[in-house]
LUMMI-175076 format. One record per residue (C-alpha): residue in three letters; residue number from 0; x, y, z. Coordinates in Angstrom, 3 decimals. Example, Ala and Ser with C-alpha at 12.3 -4.5 7.8 and 13.67 -1.06 7.14 Angstrom:
BEGIN
[r "Ala"; 0; [12.300; -4.500; 7.800]]
[r "Ser"; 1; [13.670; -1.060; 7.140]]
//
This chain:
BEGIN
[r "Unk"; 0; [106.672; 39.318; 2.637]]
[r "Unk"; 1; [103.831; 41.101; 0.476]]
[r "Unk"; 2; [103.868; 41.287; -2.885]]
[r "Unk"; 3; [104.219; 44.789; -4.749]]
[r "Unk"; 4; [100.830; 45.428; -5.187]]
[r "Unk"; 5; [102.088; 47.855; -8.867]]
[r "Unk"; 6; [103.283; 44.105; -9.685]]
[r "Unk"; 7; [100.634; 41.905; -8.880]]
[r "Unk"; 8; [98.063; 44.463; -10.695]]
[r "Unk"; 9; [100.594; 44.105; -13.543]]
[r "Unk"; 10; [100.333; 40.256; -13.153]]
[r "Unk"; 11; [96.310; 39.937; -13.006]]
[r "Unk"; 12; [96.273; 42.398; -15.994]]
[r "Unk"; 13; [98.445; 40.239; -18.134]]
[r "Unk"; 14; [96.533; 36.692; -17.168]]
[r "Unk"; 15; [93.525; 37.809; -18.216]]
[r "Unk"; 16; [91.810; 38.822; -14.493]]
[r "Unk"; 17; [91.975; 42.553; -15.366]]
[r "Unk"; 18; [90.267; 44.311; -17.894]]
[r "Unk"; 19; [92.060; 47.379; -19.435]]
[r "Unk"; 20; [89.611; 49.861; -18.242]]
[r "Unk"; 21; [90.172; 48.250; -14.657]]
[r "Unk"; 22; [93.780; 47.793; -14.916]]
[r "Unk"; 23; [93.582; 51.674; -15.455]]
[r "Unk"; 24; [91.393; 52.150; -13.049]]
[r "Unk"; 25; [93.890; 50.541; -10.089]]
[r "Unk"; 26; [97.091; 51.520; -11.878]]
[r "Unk"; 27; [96.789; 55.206; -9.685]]
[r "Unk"; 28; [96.573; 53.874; -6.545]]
[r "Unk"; 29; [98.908; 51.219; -6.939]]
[r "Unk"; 30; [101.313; 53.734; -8.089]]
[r "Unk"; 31; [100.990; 55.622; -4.829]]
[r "Unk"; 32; [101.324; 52.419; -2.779]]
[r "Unk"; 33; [104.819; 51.813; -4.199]]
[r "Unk"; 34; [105.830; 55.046; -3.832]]
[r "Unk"; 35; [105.318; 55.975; -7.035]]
[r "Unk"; 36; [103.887; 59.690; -6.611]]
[r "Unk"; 37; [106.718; 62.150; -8.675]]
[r "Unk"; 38; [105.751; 59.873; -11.894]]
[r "Unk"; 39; [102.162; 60.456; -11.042]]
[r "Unk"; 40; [100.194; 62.540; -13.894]]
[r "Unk"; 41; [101.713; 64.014; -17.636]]
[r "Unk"; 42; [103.474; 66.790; -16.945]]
[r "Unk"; 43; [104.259; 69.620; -19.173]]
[r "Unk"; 44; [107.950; 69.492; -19.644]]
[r "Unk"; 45; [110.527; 71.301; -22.475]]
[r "Unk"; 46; [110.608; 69.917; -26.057]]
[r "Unk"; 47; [114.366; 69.669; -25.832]]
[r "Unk"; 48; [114.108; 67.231; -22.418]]
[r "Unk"; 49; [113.730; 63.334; -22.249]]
[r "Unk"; 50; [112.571; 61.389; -19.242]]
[r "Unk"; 51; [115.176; 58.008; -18.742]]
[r "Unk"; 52; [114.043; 55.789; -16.701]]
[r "Unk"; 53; [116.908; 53.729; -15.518]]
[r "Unk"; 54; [118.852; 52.662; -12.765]]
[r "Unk"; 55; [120.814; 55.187; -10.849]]
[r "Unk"; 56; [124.083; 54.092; -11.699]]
[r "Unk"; 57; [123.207; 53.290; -15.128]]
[r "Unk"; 58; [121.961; 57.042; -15.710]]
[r "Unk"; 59; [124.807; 58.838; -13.985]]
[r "Unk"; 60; [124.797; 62.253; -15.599]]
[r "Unk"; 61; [128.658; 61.951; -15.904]]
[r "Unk"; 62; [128.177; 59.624; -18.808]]
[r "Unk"; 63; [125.684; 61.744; -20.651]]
[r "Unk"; 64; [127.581; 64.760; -21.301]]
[r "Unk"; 65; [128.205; 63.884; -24.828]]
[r "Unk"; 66; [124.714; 63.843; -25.941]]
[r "Unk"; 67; [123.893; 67.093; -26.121]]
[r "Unk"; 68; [120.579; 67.096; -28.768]]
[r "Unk"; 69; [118.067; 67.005; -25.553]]
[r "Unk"; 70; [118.778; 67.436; -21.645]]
[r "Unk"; 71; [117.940; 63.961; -20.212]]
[r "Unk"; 72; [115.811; 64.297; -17.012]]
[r "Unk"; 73; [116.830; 60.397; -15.190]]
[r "Unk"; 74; [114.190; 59.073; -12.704]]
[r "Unk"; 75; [115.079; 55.887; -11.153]]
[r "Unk"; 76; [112.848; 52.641; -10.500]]
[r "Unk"; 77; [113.534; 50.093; -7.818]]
[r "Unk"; 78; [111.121; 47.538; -9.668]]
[r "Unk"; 79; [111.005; 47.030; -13.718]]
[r "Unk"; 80; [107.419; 45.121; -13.708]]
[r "Unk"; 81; [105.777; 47.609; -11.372]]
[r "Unk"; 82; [107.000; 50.529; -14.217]]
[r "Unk"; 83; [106.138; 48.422; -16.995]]
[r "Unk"; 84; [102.921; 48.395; -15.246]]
[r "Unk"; 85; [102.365; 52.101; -14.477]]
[r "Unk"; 86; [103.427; 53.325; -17.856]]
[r "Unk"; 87; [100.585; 50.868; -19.668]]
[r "Unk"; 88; [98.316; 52.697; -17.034]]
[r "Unk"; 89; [98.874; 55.873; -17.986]]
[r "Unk"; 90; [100.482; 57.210; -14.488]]
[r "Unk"; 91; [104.093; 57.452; -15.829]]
[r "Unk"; 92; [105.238; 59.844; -18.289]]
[r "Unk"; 93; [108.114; 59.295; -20.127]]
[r "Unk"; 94; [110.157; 58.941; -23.251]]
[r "Unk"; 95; [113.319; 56.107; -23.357]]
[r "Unk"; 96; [112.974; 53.431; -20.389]]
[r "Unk"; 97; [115.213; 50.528; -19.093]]
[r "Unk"; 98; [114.098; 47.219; -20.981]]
[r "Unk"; 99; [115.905; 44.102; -20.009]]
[r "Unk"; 100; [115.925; 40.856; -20.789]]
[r "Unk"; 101; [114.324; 39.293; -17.523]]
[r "Unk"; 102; [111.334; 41.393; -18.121]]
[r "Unk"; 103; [110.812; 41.851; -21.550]]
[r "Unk"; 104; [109.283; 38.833; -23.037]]
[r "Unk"; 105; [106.344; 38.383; -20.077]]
[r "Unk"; 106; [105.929; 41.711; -18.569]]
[r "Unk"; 107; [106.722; 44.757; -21.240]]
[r "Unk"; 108; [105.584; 42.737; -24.359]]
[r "Unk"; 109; [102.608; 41.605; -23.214]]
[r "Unk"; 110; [101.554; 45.443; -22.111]]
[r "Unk"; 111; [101.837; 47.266; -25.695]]
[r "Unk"; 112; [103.740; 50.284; -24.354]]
[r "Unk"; 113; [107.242; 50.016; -26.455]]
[r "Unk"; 114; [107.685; 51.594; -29.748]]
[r "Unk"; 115; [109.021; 49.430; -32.266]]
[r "Unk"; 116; [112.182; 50.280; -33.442]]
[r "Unk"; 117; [114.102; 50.328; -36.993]]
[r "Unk"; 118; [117.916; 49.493; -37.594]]
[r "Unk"; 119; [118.371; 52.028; -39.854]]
[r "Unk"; 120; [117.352; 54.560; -37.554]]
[r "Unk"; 121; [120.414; 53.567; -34.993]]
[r "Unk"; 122; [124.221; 54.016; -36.556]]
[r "Unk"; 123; [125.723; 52.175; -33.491]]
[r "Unk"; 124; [123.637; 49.144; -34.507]]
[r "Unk"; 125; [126.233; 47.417; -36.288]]
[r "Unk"; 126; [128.877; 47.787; -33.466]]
[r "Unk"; 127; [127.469; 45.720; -31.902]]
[r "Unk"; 128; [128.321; 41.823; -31.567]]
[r "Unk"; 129; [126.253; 39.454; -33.880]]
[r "Unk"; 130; [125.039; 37.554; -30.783]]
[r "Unk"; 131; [123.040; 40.463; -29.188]]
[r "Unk"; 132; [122.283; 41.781; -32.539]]
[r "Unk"; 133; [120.148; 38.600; -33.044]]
[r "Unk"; 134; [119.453; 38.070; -29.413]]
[r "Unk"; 135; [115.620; 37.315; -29.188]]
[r "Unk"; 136; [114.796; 38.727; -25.789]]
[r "Unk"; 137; [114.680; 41.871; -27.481]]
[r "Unk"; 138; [112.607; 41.292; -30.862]]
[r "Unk"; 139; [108.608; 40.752; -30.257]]
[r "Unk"; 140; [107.113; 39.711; -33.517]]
[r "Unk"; 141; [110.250; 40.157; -36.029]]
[r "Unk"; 142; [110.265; 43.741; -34.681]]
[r "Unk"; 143; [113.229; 45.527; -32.625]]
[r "Unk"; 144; [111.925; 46.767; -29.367]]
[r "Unk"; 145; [114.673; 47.516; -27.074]]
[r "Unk"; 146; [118.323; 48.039; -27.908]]
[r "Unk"; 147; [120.750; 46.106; -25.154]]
[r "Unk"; 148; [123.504; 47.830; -24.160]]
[r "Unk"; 149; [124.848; 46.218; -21.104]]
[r "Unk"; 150; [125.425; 42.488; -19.642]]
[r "Unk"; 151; [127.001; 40.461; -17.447]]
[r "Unk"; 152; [126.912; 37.387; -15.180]]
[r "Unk"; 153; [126.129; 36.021; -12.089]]
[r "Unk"; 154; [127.967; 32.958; -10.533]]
[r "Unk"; 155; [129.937; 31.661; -7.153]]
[r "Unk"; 156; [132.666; 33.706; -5.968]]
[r "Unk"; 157; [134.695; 31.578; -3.094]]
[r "Unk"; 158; [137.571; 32.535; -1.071]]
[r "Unk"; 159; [140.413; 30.045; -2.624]]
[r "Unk"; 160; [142.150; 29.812; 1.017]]
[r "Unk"; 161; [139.212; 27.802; 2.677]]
[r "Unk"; 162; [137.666; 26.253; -0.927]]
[r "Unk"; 163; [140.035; 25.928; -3.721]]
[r "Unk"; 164; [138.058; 24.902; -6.449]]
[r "Unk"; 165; [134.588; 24.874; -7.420]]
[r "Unk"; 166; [132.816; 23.394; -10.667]]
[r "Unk"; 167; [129.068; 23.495; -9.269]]
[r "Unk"; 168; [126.288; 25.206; -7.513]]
[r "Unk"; 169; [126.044; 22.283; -5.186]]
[r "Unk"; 170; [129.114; 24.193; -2.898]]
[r "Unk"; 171; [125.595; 26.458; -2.349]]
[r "Unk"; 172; [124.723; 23.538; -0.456]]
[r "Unk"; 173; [127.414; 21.669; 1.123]]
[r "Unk"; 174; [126.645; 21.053; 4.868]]
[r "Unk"; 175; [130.392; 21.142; 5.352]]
[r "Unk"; 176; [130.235; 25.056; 5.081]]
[r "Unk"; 177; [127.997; 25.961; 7.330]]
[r "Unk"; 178; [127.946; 29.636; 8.424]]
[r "Unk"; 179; [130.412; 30.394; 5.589]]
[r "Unk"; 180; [127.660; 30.677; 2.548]]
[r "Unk"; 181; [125.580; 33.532; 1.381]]
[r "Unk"; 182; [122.775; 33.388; -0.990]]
[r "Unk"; 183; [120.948; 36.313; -2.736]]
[r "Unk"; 184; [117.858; 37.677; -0.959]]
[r "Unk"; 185; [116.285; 38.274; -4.395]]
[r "Unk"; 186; [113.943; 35.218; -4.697]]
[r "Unk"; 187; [113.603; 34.723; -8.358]]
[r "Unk"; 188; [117.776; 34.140; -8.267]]
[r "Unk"; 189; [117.832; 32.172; -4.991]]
[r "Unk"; 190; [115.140; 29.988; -6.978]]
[r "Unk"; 191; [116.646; 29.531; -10.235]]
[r "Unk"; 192; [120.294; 28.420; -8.290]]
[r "Unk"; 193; [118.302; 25.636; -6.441]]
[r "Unk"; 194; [116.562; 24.709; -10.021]]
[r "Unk"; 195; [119.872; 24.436; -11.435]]
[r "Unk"; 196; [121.496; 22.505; -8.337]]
[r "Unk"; 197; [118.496; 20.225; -8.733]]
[r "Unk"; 198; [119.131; 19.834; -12.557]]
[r "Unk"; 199; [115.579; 21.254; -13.797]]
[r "Unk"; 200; [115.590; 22.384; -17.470]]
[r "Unk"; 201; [114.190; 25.537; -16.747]]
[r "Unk"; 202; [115.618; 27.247; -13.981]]
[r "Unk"; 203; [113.461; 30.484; -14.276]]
[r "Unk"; 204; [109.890; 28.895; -14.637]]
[r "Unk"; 205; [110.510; 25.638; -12.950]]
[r "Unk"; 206; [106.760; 23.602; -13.060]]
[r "Unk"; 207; [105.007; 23.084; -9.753]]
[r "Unk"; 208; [106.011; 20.167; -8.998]]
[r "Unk"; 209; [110.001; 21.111; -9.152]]
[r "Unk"; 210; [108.879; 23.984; -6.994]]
[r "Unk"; 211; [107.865; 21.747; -3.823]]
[r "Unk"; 212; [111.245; 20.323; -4.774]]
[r "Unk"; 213; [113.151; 23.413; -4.825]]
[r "Unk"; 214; [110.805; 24.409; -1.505]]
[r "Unk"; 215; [112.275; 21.717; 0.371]]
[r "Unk"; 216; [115.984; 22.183; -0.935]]
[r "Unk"; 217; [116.013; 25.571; 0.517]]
[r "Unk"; 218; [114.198; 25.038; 3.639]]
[r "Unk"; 219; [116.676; 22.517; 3.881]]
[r "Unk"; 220; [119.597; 24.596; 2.939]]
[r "Unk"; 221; [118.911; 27.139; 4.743]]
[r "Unk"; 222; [120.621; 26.260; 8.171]]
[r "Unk"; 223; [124.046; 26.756; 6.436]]
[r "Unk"; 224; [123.813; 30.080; 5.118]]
[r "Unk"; 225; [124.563; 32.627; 7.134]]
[r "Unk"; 226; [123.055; 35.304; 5.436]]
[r "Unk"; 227; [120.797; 36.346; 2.386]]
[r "Unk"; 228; [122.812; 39.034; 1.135]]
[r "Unk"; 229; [120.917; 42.370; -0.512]]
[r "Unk"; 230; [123.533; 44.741; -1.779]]
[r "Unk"; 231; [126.560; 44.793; -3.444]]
[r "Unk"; 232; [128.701; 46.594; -0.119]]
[r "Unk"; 233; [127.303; 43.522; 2.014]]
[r "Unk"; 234; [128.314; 41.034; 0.059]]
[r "Unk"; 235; [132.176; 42.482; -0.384]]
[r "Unk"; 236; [131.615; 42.679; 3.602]]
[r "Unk"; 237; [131.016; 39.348; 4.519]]
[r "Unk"; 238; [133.954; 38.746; 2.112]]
[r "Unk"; 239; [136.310; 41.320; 3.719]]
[r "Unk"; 240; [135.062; 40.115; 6.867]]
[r "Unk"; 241; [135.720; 36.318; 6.683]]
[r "Unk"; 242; [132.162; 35.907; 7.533]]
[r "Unk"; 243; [131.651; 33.804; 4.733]]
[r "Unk"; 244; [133.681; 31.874; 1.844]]
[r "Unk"; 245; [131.151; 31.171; -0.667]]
[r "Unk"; 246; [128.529; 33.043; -2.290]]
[r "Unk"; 247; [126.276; 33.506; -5.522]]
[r "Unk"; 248; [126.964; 37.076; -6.574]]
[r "Unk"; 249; [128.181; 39.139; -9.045]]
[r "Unk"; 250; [131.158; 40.359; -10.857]]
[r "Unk"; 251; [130.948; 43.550; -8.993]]
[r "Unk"; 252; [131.278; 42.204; -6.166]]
[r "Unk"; 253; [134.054; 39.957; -7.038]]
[r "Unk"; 254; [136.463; 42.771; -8.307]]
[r "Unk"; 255; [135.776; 44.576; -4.995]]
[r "Unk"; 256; [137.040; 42.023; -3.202]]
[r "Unk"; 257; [139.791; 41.062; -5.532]]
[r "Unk"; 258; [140.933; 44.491; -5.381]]
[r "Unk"; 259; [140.606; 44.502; -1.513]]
[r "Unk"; 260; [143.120; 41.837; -1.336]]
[r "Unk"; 261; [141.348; 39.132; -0.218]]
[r "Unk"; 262; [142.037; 35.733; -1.996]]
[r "Unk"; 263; [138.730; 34.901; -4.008]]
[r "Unk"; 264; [138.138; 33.351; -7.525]]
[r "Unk"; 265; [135.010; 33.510; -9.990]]
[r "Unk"; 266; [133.675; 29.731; -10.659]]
[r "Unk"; 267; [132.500; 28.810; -14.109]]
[r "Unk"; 268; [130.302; 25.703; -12.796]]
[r "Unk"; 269; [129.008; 22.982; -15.202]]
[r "Unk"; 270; [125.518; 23.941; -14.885]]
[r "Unk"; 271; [126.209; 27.549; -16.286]]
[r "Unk"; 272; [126.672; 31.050; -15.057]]
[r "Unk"; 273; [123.378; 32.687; -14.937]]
[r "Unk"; 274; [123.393; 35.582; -17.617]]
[r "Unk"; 275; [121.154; 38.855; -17.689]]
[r "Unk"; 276; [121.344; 41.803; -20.141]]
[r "Unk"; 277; [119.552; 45.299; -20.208]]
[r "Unk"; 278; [118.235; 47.725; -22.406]]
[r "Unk"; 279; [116.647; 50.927; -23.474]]
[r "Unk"; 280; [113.343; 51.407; -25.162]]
[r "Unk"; 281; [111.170; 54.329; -26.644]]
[r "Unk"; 282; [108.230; 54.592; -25.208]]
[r "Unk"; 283; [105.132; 54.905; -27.566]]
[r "Unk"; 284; [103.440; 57.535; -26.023]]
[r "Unk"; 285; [106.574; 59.803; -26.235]]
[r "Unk"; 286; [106.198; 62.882; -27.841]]
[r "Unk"; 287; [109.679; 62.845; -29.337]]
[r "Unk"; 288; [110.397; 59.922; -30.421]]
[r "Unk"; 289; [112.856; 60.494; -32.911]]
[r "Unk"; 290; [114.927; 62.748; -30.472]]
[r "Unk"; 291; [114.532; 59.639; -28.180]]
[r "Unk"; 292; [115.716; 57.034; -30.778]]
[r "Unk"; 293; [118.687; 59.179; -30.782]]
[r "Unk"; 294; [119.264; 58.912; -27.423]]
[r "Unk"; 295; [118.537; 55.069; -27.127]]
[r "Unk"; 296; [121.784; 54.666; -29.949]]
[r "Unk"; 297; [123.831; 57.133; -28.336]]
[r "Unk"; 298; [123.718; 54.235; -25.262]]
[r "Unk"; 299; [125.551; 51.920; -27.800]]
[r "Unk"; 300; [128.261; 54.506; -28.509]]
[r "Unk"; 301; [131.653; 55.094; -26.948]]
[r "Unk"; 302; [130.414; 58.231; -26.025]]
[r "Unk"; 303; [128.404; 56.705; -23.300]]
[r "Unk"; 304; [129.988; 53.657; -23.146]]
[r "Unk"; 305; [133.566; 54.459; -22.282]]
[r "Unk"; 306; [132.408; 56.753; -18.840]]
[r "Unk"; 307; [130.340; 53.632; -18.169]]
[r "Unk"; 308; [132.797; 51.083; -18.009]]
[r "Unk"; 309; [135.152; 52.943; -15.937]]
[r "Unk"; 310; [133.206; 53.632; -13.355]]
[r "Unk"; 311; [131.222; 50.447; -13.270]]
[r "Unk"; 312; [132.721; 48.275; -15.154]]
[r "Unk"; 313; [129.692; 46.133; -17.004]]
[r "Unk"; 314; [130.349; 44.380; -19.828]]
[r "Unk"; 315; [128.812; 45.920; -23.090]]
[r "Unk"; 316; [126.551; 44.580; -26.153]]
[r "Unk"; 317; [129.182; 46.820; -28.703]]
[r "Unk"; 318; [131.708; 44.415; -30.306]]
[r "Unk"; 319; [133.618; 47.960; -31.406]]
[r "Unk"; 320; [134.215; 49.087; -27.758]]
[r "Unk"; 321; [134.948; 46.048; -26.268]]
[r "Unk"; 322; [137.695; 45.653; -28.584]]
[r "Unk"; 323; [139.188; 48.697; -27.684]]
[r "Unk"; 324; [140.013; 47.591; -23.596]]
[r "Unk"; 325; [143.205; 46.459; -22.840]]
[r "Unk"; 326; [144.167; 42.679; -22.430]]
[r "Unk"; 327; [144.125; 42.963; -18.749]]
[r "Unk"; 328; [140.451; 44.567; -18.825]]
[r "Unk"; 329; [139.007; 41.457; -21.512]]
[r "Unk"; 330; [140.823; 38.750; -19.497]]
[r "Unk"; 331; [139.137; 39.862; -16.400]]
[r "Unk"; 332; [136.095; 40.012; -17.642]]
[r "Unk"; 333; [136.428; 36.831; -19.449]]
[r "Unk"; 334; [136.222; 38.660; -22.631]]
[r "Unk"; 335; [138.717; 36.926; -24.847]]
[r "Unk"; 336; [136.086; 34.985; -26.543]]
[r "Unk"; 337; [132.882; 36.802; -25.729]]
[r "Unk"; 338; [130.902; 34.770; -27.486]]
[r "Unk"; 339; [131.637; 31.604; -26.714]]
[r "Unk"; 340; [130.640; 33.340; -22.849]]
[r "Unk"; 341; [127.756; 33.991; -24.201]]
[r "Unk"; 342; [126.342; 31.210; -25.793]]
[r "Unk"; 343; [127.218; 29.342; -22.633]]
[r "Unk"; 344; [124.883; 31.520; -20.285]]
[r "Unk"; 345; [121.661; 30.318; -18.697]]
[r "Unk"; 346; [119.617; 33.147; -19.913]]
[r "Unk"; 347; [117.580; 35.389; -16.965]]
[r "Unk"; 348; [113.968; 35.198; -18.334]]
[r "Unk"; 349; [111.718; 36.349; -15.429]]
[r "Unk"; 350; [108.843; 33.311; -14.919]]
[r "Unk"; 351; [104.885; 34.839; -16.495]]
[r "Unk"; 352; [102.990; 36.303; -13.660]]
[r "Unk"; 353; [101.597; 33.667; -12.958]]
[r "Unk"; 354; [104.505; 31.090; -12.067]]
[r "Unk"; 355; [105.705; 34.418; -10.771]]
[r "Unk"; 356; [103.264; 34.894; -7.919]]
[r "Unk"; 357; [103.927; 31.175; -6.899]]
[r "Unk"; 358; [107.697; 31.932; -6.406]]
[r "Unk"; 359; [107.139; 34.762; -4.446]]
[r "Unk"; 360; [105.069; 32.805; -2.417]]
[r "Unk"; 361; [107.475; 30.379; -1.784]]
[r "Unk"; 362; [110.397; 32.557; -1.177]]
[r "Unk"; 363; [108.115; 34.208; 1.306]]
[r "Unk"; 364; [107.828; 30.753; 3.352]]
[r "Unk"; 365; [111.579; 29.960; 3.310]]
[r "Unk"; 366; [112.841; 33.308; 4.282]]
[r "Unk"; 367; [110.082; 33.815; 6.950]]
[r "Unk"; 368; [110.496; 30.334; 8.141]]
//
């Protein structure tokens, strides 16, 4: 399994191997390995448009029809770090990009390419909850960075029929279900669940030495699982299917199956759902940044936040919205006492590029094995 090589140019820049005038030098033809060509170059484009760069769902042009100061032109990524990466080189143009929390601290930081950003300058900043108004994953330096607007968490979802209860990750691991368990094929989650199952403190940038521990967990582990599952319609398959009972996923897939009548619940184990949050950003090289300041609060607002949620249903950072959903809608999402949710995550900080490159490798030997 090779590595991105946008990443791992990313990685060597940010140890130290790199110098900026040859991290600029390889940034083009990185970009064009990962398929990275549209972004390639700064092109001319209208004073009244703004380049997003966000996920496709997240950027749906359905829920941008209220913001009507600038025409937002979305370009998706398929990997954060590799963007990060390009922007800091120079190949990307644009003006407001995704910045979450698993990223921000090790990759986006470290790069110099966010414009720092001012409370006053954003009226939906005091919507939202105290928790993610303090959070630091998205304050470098006492200075705002990136504005969170979405969250959620990841945890077991088993089918109540075959396992009725379950109050840890170690059901991951339980040679009793073999065949019935899935585990995510991303690497960096698969990791941090065996970390956790193991009981190591850090569960994102586990030490070495717990990762020849968490090595031989999964190697050993990974007789019983049937599959490692990639997107959200194969894991709600699997569940549909009866192929398997118990998986690590997400509360998208969880309400899919719910709704598809299939018997499942949402565990709350002791070690701690994993929790992850995203964001928006202005770039600093943006040529509007004020017009794109506007844009990053109008992701806090109900404007874009109602036409969100009922499509996708995420969980969002604005304490004013969520208190507008119904009972059924905060009970479901275990919203009755969001912050006491919160405080109780294990927080998704992506592992520096360097413990990052050792993961990979490691994921690349149990999956290949």
């Amino acid at each position: 399994m090779p590595q991105d090589p946008a990443i791992a140019l990313v990685q060597r820049y940010i140890k130290g191997d790199l110098s900026r005038r040859q991290f600029l030098q390889r940034s083009g033809a990185a970009a064009a390995a990962v398929g990275l060509a549209p972004f390639l170059s700064r092109v001319a484009k209208a004073a009244e448009e703004l380049v997003w760069i966000q996920f496709e769902g997240i950027s749906d042009p359905a829920f941008l029809t209220a913001f009507t100061d600038a025409t937002i032109k979305s370009q998706g990524l398929v990997s954060e770090a590799a963007v990060a990466g390009q922007i800091a080189g120079g190949q990307i143009q644009a003006d407001v990009s995704i910045v979450s929390q698993g990223y921000a601290q090790n990759y986006w930081y470290p790069l110099d390419v966010l414009e720092p950003l001012k409370t006053d300058d954003l009226p939906h900043w005091g919507d939202l909850f105290p928790y993610w108004q303090k959070a630091p994953f998205y304050w470098n330096n006492d200075q705002l960075m990136a504005v969170p607007n979405v969250w959620g968490s990841d945890s077991v979802i088993h089918n109540t029929e075959v396992v009725p209860t379950v109050d840890s990750v170690a059901i991951l691991f339980d040679k009793e279900l073999s065949g019935k368990i899935a585990m995510p094929k991303n690497g960096v989650e698969s990791v941090a669940i065996t970390a956790q199952y193991l009981g190591f403190e850090n569960p994102f940038n586990p030490t070495e030495a717990e990762l020849a521990e968490i090595k031989k967990t999964l190697l050993e582990q990974k007789p019983l699982v049937r599959t490692y599952w990639e997107s959200i319609g194969d894991l709600v398959n699997l569940f549909t299917s009866g192929e398997v009972a118990v998986a690590y996923g997400w509360i998208s897939v969880f309400t899919q199956v719910q709704d598809a009548g299939i018997p499942v619940a949402w565990a709350n184990p002791k070690e701690g759902q994993i929790g992850w949050s995203n964001g928006n950003a202005v770039i600093k090289f943006s040529e509007h940044k004020e017009l794109a300041t506007k844009f990053v609060d109008f992701n806090i607002s109900p404007e874009y936040l109602k036409p969100m949620f009922d499509k996708i249903g995420y969980r969002t950072t604005s304490q004013v919205f969520t208190e507008t959903l119904s009972a059924e809608d905060r009970a479901a999402l275990q919203l009755d006492d969001p912050e006491g949710l919160l405080s109780s995550l294990v927080p998704w900080i992506t592992a520096p590029p360097e413990t990052g490159r050792l993961i990979d490798d490691l994921w690349a030997e149990v999956v290949g094995a």
